[in-house]
Structure formats: C-alpha cells, structure tokens
C-alpha positions in Angstrom: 0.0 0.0 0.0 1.2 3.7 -0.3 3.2 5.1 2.7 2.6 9.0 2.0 2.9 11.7 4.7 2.9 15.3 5.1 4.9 18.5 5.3 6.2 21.1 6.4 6.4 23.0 3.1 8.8 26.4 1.9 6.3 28.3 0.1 6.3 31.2 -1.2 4.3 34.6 0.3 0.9 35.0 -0.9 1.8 38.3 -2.8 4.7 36.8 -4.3 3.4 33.0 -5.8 3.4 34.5 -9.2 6.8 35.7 -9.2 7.9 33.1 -7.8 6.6 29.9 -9.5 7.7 28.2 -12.9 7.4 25.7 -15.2 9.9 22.4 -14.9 13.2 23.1 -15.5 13.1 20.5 -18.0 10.7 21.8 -20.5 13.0 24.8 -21.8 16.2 25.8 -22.5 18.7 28.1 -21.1 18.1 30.5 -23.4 14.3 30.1 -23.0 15.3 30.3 -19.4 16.8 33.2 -18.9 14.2 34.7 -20.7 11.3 33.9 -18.6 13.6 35.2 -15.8 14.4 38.4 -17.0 13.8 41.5 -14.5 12.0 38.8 -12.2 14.6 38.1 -9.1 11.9 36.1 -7.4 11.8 33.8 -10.2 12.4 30.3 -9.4 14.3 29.7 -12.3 17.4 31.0 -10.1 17.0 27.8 -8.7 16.2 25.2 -11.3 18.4 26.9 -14.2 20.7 28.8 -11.9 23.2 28.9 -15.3 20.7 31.7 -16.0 22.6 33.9 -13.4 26.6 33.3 -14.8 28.4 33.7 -17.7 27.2 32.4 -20.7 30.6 29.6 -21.3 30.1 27.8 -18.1 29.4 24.1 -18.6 25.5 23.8 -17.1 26.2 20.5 -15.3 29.5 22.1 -13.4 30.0 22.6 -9.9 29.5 26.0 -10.1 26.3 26.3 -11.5 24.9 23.9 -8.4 26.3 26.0 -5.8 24.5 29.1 -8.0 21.7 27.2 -7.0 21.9 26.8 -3.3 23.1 30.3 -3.4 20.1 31.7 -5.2 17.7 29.3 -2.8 19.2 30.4 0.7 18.5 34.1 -0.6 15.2 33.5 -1.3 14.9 32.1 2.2 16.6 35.0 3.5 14.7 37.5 1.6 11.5 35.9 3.4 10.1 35.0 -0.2 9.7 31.8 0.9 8.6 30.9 4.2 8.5 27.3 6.0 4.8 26.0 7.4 4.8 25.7 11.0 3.4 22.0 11.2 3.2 19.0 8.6 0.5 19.5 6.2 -1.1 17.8 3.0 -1.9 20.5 0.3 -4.9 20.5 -2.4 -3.3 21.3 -5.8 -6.0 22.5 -8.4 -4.8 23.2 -12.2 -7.2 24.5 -14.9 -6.7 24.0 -18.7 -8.7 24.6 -21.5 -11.9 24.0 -19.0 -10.4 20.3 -17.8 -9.6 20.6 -13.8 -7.5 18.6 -12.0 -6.9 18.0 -8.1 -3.8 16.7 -6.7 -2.5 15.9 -3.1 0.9 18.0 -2.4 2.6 14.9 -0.1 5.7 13.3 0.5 6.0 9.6 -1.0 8.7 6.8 0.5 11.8 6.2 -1.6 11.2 2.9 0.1 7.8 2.5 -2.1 10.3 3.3 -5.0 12.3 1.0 -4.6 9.9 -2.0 -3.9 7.8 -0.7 -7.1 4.8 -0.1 -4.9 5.7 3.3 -6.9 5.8 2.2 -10.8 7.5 3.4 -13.7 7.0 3.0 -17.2 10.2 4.7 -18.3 14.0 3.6 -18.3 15.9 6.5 -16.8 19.0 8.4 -18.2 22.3 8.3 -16.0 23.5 11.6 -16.9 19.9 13.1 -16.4 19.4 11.1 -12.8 23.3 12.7 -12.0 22.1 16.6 -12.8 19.2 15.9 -10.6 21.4 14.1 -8.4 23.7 16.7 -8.0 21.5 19.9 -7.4 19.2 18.1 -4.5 22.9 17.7 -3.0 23.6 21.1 -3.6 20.3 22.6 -2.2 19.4 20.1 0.7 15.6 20.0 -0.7 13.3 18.5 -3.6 12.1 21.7 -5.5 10.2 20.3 -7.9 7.3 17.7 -7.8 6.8 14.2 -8.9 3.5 14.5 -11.1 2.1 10.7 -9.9 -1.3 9.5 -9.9 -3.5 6.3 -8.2 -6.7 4.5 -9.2 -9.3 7.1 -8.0 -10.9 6.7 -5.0 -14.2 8.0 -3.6 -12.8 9.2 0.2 -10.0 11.0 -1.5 -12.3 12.7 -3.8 -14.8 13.8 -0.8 -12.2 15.3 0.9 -10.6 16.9 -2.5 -14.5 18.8 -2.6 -14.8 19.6 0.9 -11.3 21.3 0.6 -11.5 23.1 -2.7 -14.9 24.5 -1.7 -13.1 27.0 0.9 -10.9 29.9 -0.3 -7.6 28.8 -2.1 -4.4 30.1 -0.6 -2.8 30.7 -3.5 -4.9 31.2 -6.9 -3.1 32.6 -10.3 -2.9 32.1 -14.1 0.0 31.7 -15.0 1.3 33.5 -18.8 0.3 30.1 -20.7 -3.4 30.3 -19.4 -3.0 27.6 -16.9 -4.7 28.6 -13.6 -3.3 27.2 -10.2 -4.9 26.8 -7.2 -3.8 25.4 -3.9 -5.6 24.9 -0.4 -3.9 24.4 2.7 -4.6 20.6 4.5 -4.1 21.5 7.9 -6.8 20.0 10.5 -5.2 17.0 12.2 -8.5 14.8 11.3 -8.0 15.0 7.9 -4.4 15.1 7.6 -5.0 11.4 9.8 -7.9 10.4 6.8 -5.6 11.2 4.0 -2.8 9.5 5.2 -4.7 6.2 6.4 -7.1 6.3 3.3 -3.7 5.9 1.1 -2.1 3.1 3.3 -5.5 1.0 3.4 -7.0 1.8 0.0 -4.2 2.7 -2.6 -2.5 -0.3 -3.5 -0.2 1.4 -5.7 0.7 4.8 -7.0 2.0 5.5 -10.8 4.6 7.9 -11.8 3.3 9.8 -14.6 5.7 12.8 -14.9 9.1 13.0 -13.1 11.1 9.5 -13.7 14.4 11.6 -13.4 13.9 13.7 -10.4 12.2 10.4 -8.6 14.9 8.5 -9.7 17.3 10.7 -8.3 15.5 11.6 -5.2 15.6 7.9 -3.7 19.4 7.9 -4.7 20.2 10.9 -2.6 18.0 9.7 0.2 19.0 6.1 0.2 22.9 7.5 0.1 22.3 9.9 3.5 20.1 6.9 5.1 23.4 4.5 4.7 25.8 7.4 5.3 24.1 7.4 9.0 20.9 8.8 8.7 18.1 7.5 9.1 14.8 6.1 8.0 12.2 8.3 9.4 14.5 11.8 8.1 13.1 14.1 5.1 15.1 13.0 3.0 13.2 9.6 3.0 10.6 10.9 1.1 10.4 12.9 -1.9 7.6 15.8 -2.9 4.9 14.6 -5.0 1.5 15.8 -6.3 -1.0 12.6 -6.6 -3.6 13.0 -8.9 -6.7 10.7 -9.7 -6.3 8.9 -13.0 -10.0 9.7 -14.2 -8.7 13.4 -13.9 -5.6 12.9 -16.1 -5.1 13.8 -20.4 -2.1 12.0 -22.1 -1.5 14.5 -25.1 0.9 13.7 -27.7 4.9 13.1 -28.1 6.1 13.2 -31.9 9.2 13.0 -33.4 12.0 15.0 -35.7 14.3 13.1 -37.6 17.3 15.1 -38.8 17.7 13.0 -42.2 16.7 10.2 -44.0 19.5 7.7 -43.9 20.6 8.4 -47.2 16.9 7.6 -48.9 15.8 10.4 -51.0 12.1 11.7 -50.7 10.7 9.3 -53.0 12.8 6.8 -52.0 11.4 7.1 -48.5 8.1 7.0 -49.4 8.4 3.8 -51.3 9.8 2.1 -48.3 6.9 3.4 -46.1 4.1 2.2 -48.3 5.5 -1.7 -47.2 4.1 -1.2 -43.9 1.3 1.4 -44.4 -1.1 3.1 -46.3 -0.1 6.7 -47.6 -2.5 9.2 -48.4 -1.6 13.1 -49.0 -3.9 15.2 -46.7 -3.7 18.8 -45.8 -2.0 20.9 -42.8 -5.6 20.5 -41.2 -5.8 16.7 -40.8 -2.5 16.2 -39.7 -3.5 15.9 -36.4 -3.9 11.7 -36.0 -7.5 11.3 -35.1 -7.0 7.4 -33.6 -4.8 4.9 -33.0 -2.5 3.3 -35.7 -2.8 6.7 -37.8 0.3 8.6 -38.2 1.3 12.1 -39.6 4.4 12.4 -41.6 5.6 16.0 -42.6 7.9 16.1 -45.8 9.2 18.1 -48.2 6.3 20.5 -47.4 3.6 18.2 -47.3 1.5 15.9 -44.8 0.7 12.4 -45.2 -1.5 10.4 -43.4 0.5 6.7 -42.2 -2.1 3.9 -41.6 -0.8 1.0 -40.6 -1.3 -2.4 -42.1 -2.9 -5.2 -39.9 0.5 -7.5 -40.4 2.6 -4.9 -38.5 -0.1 -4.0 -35.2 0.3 -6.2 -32.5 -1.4 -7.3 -29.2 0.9 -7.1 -26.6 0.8 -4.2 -24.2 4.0 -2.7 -25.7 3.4 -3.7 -29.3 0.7 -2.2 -29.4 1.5 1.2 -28.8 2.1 3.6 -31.7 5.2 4.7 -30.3 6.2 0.9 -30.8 4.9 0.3 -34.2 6.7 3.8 -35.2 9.9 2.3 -34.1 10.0 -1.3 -35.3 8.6 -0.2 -38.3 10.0 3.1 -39.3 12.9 4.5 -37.0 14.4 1.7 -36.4 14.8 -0.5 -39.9 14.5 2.7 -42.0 16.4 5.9 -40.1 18.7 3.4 -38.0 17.1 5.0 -34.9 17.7 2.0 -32.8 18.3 3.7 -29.8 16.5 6.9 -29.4 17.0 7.1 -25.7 20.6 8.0 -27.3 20.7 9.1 -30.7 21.5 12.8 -31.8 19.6 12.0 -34.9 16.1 12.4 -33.3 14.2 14.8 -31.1 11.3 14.9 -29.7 8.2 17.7 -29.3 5.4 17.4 -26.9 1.6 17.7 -28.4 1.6 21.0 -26.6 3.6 23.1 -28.8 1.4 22.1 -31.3 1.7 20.3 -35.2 2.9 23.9 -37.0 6.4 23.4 -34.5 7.2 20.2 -36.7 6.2 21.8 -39.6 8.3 24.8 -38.8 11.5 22.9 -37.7 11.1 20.8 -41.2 11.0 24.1 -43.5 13.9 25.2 -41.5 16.2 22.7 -42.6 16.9 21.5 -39.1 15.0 18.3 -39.4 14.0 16.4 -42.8 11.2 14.3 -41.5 8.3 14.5 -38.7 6.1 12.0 -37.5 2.9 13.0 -35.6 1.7 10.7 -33.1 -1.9 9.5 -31.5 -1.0 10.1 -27.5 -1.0 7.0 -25.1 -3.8 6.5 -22.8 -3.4 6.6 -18.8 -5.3 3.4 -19.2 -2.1 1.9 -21.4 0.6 3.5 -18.9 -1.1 2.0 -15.9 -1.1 -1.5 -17.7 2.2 -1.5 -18.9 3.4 -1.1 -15.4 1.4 -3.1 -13.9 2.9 -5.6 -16.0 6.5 -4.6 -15.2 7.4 -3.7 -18.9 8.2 0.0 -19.8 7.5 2.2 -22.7 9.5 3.2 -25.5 11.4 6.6 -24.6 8.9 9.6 -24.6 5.7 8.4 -24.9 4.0 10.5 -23.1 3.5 14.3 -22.6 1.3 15.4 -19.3 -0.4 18.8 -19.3 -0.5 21.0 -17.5 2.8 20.9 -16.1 3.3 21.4 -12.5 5.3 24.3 -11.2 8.6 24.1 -9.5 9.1 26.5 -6.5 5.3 26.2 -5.8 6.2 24.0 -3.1 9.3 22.9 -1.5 10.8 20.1 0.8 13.8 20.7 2.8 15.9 17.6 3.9 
C-alpha cells in the first residue's frame, strides 16, 4: 500500500506565488530560461536553471552552476520570499486548462515504495539526467520540484478533495500560458490522519506519470544519506509529489523529428513506407492523427497520413503502442534509430507546442522528417506497469505541467 505523509512545506508569500513559480526546468532551454527570468529576481528559475545567473561559457552540469543554486535558494529564504509551514500538512493542488480541472495531493511519497515498485515506472531513466538531478538536490538540501504521480481514483479521497476546494484557495493565479493554479492548505489533524490512512489501506499502488528523473534521483540521494548514517524516518526519505486521480488525467501527444533520411531520397522514402502502411496526401488541417495506428508524416512540405497495415499492429501491451509500431517499423529499420534514448539524430516535441512546431522545424532545414503521433492513454501506462514492462522513450507528454518553487521540501 502507499506510505505517504505530510509536510512542512517552503512556500512562497501570498503576494509573491506568481513571481515566484515556474514551469519544470526540463521543458525549456537556457536561453528560454533566462528569458522567462528576466527582471523577475523572485523567479524560481534562479533555482532550477541557476546557469541563467553566470556567464554564458560555463558548462551547465559544473559545480559552479549547483552552488549558484543553493546560493540563489538560501536568498530566497533569506529574503522571506519563501517561508517554512509551521506543522506537517497535505496541500490541495487545483490546475485548470482549456476548462479540464484537475486536483492533486501536495505529499511526500517513500523512496522505500520506489524501490519495492509499490511506486511504478513505465520509463527507463538516463544516468546523466538522474546525476544533474542528483547533483542539485545535494547542492540545495531540498526536492524543488514535484513528482507528477497518480492512483486508481478513490471515492474518500475525492470527498475530501470537494470539501477542501470549496473554501478559499491560498494561492490562486494564471499563469502567462493560461494555466490557472490553485492550492488549499490541508491543515486539520482529522484529515491530515484520513488522508494518510485512506492511502495506506486503500491505494494499493501509486503510478509515476511525470518526473522519472527527479524520482529516480531523489531515492538515490535519500537512500545514500540513510546509509551514510541517517536515518529512515528523516526528510530526505521521502520525496515531494502531487497525486492525482487517473480519471482526472489527459495523455497529449509526443512526436518525433528526424534530422535526415539515412541516405533515402524523398521518394525513396516514401516507397519504403508504403510496405508497412497506407499513404494518403492530406492537408495541414488533418495532420493531427484522429486514432490509434494513424500517423502524420511531414515532408518536403507536405502531410501524409500513415495507416498502418494489420501484419505490423500487434497485441501485446507494448506492441501495441504507436510509439512501438513507429519504431520497429520506421525508426528503427529505415532511419537506424535504434536507440533513441541516445541518438543525436532524433528529437522529440510534446503535443503542446502544437503540429505547426514540426512543420516549422522541417522548413527550416533542421529536421528532414516529422512523424505526428496519437497520445497513449493513462489506461495503457497503468497496464504497462502493472505488467512490469516499460515504454519506449517519450511516450507520453502530461499537461499542465506542475510548477517548480510552488512548493518545496527541505531535507
């Protein structure tokens, strides 16, 4: 069952949650960064992408940029930007987009359930992405941003959710990309008590859906101060997470940018796709995929529909994904993408930048080829780990993102 518990969360000041909270650190770029940043000292960017805040030459991933980090974090401690909770709480996290709502639970989940898979993946992790992570929770002494996770729904949780989000939020703001964010303060010992034991008695298992890296990463740095003579009841045991109910959750898209064609020409290309599926021209309007087993492929300035033949869609939980039938049947025997997890040759967009940032990156010259994919349902990811397998390398793009700096958890 899931061990969860709460609190004591560095917040920011009421006045101040919009300066203060970002998107991920891991959905822009430094450049995109420093951007968002600009003229905003609050910003917790400071934190997540301290390079931001030193010369432009320095290596990202070097010492310096982590203590930059810490740095920036004890002054917004010290400014009184952010301010500790006086007593272990659970927190009601509301998100609005595009008129979809979702509730989460702001807790702290056991590395211990990581490690026994009572928390389940569906992704393999990267080493050098788990060490970055690694590096800057060392550095700061605190999770700063979130493990997005979600559980089978349950009808106590989602009383309490309602009684909770029908009193004034504590913090309520849009943020510049239209999301709104709302969060509610779990403080009464009674239900604090219901939350906790509801979880441990009735949630068999929990399901990361965002956040492999930094939950990967978080039980390495709390297993290593637990044998380094800590112990097992100490922060650093658990990790921040928001818990969301899967009926409340939207897979959208991932698609894919190939940077060449393996030496096919156009045509060429084309001939070897129409072994495996059915090609039909269509126009910038239907690129979208409307269902499974329908692809989009951008090239040379035009959009094709990929259907794909019965011979190539299997039954198996991960054959049947699109992102697997796009890889046996494309990337892999046609681009020599057999690796994408590591290959410089291929990139990846999430559905929320929208089709037209394919199409854009194509024109430029950048990228020859992109393939438009039909997202992965919740319903899919739960199976697949439940069956202990994982997906191919990003599968699946969550929206809306949580924020980092929202809340934080000191070690």
């Amino acid at each position: 069952m899931a061990n969860i518990r709460p609190f004591r969360a560095l917040r920011p000041l009421q006045q101040l949650v919009e300066q203060v909270a970002t998107l991920p650190y891991d959905v822009m770029n430094t450049a995109e960064a420093k951007a968002m940043a600009e003229g905003n000292p609050n910003s917790f960017l400071h934190v997540s992408r301290a390079e931001i805040d030193l010369p432009q030459e320095v290596d990202i991933h070097s010492a310096a940029v982590y203590a930059k980090a810490n740095e920036n974090f004890r002054k917004l401690i010290a400014d009184g930007v952010l301010v500790q909770e006086e007593k272990p709480c659970y927190y009601i996290y509301a998100q609005t987009m595009n008129g979809r709502r979702q509730f989460g639970i702001a807790a702290c989940s056991s590395i211990d359930d990581y490690f026994s898979d009572t928390i389940k993946k569906h992704e393999f992790t990267r080493p050098e992405k788990e060490l970055d992570r690694i590096q800057h929770m060392e550095a700061v002494q605190a999770h700063v941003g979130p493990i997005f996770l979600t559980y089978p729904t349950n009808n106590t949780i989602k009383e309490i959710v309602a009684s909770v989000s029908a009193g004034a939020p504590t913090y309520a703001f849009t943020a510049v990309d239209g999301v709104t964010h709302q969060l509610w303060i779990v403080n009464d010992d009674a239900l604090i008590q219901k939350i906790s034991t509801t979880f441990s008695t009735e949630i068999p298992f929990t399901y990361i859906a965002d956040g492999h890296h930094r939950a990967a990463s978080a039980a390495k740095v709390g297993l290593k101060l637990r044998e380094n003579g800590g112990n097992s009841d100490a922060e650093y045991n658990f990790f921040l997470s928001v818990l969301f109910p899967s009926d409340e959750l939207a897979i959208m898209d991932y698609n894919r940018l190939v940077k060449d064609l393996n030496g096919y020409s156009a045509n060429e290309f084309i001939d070897k796709i129409k072994v495996n599926f059915e090609l039909n021209s269509i126009a910038d309007t239907e690129a979208k995929p409307k269902q499974p087993n329908h692809f989009g492929m951008y090239l040379d300035q035009q959009w094709y529909r990929l259907t794909a033949k019965s011979n190539i869609i299997k039954t198996d939980p991960i054959g049947i994904l699109d992102v697997t039938i796009l890889q046996d049947n494309v990337l892999a025997p046609l681009l020599n993408i057999i690796d994408p997890r590591t290959d410089t040759r291929i990139d990846f967009v999430g559905g929320i930048r929208g089709l037209g940032e394919l199409k854009k990156r194509v024109d430029s010259g950048e990228h020859q080829v992109a393939f438009a994919l039909y997202p992965v349902s919740l319903e899919q990811l739960i199976a697949i780990a439940d069956s202990g397998n994982v997906m191919p390398p990003k599968s699946t793009w969550f929206e809306p993102k949580l924020r980092d700096g929202l809340l934080c958890h000191l070690f």
